[in-house]
C-alpha positions as CSV (number, residue, x, y, z in Angstrom):
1,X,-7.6,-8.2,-9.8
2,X,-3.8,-7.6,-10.4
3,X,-0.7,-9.1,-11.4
4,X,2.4,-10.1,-9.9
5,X,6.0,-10.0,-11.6
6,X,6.8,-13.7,-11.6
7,X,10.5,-12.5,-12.1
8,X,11.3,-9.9,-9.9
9,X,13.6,-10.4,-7.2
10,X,11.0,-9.1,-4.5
11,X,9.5,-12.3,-3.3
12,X,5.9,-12.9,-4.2
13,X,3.8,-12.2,-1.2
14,X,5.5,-9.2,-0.7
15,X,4.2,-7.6,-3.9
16,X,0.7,-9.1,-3.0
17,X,1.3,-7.4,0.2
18,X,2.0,-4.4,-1.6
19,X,-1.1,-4.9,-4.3
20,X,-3.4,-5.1,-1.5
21,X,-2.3,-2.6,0.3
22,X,-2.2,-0.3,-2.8
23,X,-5.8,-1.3,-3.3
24,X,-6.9,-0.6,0.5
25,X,-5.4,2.8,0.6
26,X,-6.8,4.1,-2.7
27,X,-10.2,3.0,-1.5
28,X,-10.6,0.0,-4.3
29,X,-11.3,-2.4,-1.4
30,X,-13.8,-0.6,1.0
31,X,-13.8,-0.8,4.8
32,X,-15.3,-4.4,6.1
33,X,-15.1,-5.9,2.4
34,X,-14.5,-9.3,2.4
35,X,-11.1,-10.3,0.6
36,X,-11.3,-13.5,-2.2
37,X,-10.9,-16.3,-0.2
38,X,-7.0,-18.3,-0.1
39,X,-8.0,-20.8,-2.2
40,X,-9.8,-18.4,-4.8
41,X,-7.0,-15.7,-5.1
42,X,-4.4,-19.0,-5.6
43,X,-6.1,-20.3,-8.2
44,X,-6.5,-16.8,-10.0
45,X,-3.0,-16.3,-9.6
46,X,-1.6,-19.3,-9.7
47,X,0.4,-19.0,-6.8
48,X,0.8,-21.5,-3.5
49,X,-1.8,-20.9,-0.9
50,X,0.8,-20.5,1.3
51,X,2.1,-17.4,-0.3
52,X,-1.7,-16.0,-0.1
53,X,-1.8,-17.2,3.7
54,X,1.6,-15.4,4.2
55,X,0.6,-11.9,2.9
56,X,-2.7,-12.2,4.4
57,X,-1.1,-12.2,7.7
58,X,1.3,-9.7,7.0
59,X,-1.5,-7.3,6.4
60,X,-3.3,-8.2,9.6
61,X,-0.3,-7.9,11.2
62,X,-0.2,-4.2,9.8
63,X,-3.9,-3.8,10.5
64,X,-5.3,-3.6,6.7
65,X,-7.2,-6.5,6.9
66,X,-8.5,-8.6,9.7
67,X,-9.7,-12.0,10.1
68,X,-13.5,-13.8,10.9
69,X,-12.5,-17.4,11.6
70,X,-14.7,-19.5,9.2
71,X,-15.6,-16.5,7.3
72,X,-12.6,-15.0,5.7
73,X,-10.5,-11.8,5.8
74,X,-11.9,-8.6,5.3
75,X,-10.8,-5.0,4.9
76,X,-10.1,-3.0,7.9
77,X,-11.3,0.4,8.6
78,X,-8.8,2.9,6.6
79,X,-9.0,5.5,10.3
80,X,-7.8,2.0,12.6
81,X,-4.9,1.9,9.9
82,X,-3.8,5.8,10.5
83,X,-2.7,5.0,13.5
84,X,0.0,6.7,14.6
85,X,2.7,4.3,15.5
86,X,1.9,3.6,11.6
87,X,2.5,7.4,10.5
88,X,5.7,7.5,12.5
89,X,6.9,4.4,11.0
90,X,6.1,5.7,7.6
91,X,7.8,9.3,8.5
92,X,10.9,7.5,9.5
93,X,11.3,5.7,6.3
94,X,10.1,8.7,4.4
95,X,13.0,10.9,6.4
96,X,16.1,7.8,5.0
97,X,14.7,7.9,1.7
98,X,15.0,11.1,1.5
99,X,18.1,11.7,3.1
100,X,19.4,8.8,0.6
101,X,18.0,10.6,-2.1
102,X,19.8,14.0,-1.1
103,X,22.8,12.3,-0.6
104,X,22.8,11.1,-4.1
105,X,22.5,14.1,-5.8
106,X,18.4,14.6,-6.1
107,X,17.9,18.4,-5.0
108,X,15.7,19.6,-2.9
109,X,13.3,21.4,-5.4
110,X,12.8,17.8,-7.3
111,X,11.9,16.6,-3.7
112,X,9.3,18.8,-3.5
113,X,8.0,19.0,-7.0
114,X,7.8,14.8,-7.1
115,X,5.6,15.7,-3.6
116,X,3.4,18.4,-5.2
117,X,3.0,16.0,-8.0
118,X,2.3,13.0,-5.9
119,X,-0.3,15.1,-4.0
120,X,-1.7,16.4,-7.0
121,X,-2.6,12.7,-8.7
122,X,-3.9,11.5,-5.1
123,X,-6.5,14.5,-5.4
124,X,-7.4,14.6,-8.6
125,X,-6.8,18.1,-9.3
126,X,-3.8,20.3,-10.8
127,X,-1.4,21.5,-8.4
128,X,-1.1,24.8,-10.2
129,X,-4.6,25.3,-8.8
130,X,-3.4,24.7,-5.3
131,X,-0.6,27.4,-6.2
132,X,-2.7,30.0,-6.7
133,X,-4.7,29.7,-3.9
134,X,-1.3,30.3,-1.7
């Protein structure tokens, strides 16, 4: 499914956290899909159960996933997860990065052109197609 980075600093079911999520947002794991079971995902990583149980209930907490009792976790619907306490969590975040990134010397125009970029790969098409279209 993925791999984790055994020596990073970032603790382990943070990056799972961060896998998964990565996977629920870009539509890999569809709405109401059932997730590999504790056990299962341990053993194909190699990793305590614990650390599996952890993340799992980190993203329910977030609302990516929710739970069946006796018949595992599944993906939540991606419009429950747009909530909006969510967005203005995320714009908040986004608004101290940025900020942090000003501060440090990143200009504005890179801002913008790392966006357009961004926005480009998430569609799939060029930006200089958007730009003309403008």
């Amino acid at each position: 499914m993925f791999e984790l980075d055994m020596r990073s600093r970032k603790p382990i079911y943070e990056q799972l956290v961060d896998k998964l999520k990565e996977l629920i947002i870009n539509e890999v794991l569809k709405p109401d899909e059932q997730l590999p079971s504790v056990r299962t995902l341990a053993q194909q990583l190699t990793i305590n159960p614990n650390t599996i149980q952890k993340a799992y209930r980190e993203l329910e907490n977030q609302s990516y996933i929710y739970s069946l009792p006796g018949k595992g976790s599944f993906v939540n619907s991606f419009n429950l997860v747009k909530d909006s306490e969510k967005l203005t969590n995320i714009k908040k975040e986004l608004e101290k990065n940025i900020l942090e990134a000003l501060y440090l010397g990143v200009t504005a125009k890179e801002l913008i052109h790392l966006i357009e970029e961004l926005d480009a790969s998430k569609e799939g098409g060029d930006k200089d197609d958007r730009n003309e279209k403008r």
